[in-house]
N, C-alpha and C positions, 0 to 999 in steps of 0.2 A: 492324632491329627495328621503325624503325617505319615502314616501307612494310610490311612482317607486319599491323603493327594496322591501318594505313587499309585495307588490302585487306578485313582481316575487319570491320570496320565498314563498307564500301560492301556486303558480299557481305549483312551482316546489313537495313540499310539496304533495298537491293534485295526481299529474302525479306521484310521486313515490310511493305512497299509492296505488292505481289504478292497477299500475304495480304491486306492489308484489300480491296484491289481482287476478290479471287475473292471474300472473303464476305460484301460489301455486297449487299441485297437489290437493287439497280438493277441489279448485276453477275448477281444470279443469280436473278431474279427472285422476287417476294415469297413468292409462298408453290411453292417446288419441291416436285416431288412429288404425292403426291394427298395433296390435304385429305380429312380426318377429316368423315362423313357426321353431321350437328345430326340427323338424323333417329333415327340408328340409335343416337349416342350417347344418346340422347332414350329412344330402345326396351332399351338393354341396361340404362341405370338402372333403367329401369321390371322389367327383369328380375329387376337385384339387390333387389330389395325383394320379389316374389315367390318367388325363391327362399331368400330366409333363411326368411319364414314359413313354406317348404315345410321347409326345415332342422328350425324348431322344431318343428312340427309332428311330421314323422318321429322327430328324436330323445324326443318325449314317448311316443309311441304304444310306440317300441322298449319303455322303459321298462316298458309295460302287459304285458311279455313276464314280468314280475321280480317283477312285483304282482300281489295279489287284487283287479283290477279285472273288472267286468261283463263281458260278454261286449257288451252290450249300448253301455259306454262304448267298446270293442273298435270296433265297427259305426260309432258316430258321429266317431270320431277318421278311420278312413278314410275315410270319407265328405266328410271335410274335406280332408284329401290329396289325393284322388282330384280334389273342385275345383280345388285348387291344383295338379297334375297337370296337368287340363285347359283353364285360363288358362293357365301357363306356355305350354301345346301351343299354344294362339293365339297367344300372343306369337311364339313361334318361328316358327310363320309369317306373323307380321307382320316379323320380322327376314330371313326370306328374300326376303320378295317385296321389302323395302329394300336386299335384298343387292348387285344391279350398281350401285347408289350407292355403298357401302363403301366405306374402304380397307381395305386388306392385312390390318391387324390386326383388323379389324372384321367382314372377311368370315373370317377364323379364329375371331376366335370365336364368330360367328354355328352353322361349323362343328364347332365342339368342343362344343356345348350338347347337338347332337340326339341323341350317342349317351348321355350322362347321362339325358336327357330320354325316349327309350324302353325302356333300362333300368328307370327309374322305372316306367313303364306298366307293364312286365311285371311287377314287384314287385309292385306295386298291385294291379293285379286279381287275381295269386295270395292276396295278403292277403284280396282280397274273396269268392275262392271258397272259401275255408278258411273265413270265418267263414256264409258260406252254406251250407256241407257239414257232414260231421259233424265237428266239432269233437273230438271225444277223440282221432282219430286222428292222427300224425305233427303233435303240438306241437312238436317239435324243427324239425322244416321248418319249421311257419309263424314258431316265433321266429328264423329263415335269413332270411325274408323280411322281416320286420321289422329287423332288422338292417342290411340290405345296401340297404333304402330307406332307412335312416337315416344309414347310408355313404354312398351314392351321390348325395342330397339335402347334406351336409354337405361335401363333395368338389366337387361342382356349386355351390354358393355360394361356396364360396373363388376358384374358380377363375373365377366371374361378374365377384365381386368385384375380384378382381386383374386383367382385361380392364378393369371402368369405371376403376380406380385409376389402373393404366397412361392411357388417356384421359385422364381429367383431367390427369395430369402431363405428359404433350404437349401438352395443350390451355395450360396454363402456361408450358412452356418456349417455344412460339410465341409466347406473348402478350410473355414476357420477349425470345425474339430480335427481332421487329419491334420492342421498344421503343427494343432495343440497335444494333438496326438491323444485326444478322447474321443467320445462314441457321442456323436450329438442324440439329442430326444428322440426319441420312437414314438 
């Protein structure tokens, strides 16, 4: 019985040893992996703030779908979108030409933006040809479009936001594993 326990205290002993020696940063050097791009995380924050505005925006306009509003607040609400539309479209190509900096998760959702992101465009300018045409006809369509920009604007912010989240909470757990002086998850 007890040559049983010293064995499984040297076997334990050994395996703990091992272990701190694999996940000390000297052992595995400080930062494995590819580091998170300051740039890009810099550009997707700047993201998430134009796309919520883009968010509220859309889900206001949806709205005007349900109301006796102008035709003419119609015109200026997209007008407003269509900005935000079109920074957002800068931004995203400010995040691709940062793209071979990325890591993995950065250059995904660099990826996952643009097809939100031309959806929108195409919503958009049908919205804006609808209000440029004649209007009496196929209001069922344009409240489609307003809708499914107010969808796809509201889908595209969660999922902004849950990409910088993600970020900062790696950005964290590195800060905590260098403190602790291990190797966070890969």
């Amino acid at each position: 019985m007890f040559r049983r326990n010293a064995i499984a205290w040297m076997g334990t002993a050994v395996l703990l040893a091992g272990g701190f020696m694999t996940f000390t940063p000297a052992a595995m050097g400080k930062n494995s992996g590819v580091s998170d791009s300051e740039q890009v995380s810099k550009l997707l924050s700047e993201a998430k703030t134009m796309v919520f505005q883009l968010k509220e925006d859309a889900a206001t306009m949806e709205t005007f779908s349900r109301m006796d509003v102008s035709w003419e607040s119609h015109k200026v609400a997209i007008n407003q979108i269509k900005e935000h539309v079109n920074a957002l479209g800068k931004q995203v190509a400010e995040l691709k030409d940062a793209e071979a900096s990325a890591s993995p998760w950065q250059a995904s959702a660099i990826d996952r933006i643009y097809p939100y992101l031309d959806e929108m465009v195409g919503y958009t300018t049908a919205v804006i040809e609808h209000l440029n045409g004649d209007r009496r006809h196929n209001f069922a369509e344009y409240r489609d479009y307003l809708e499914a920009n107010a969808d796809y604007a509201s889908d595209l912010a969660a999922m902004v936001a849950d990409f910088v989240d993600y970020g900062n909470a790696r950005q964290r757990v590195e800060r905590l594993a260098n403190k602790l002086e291990i190797t966070p998850f890969r």
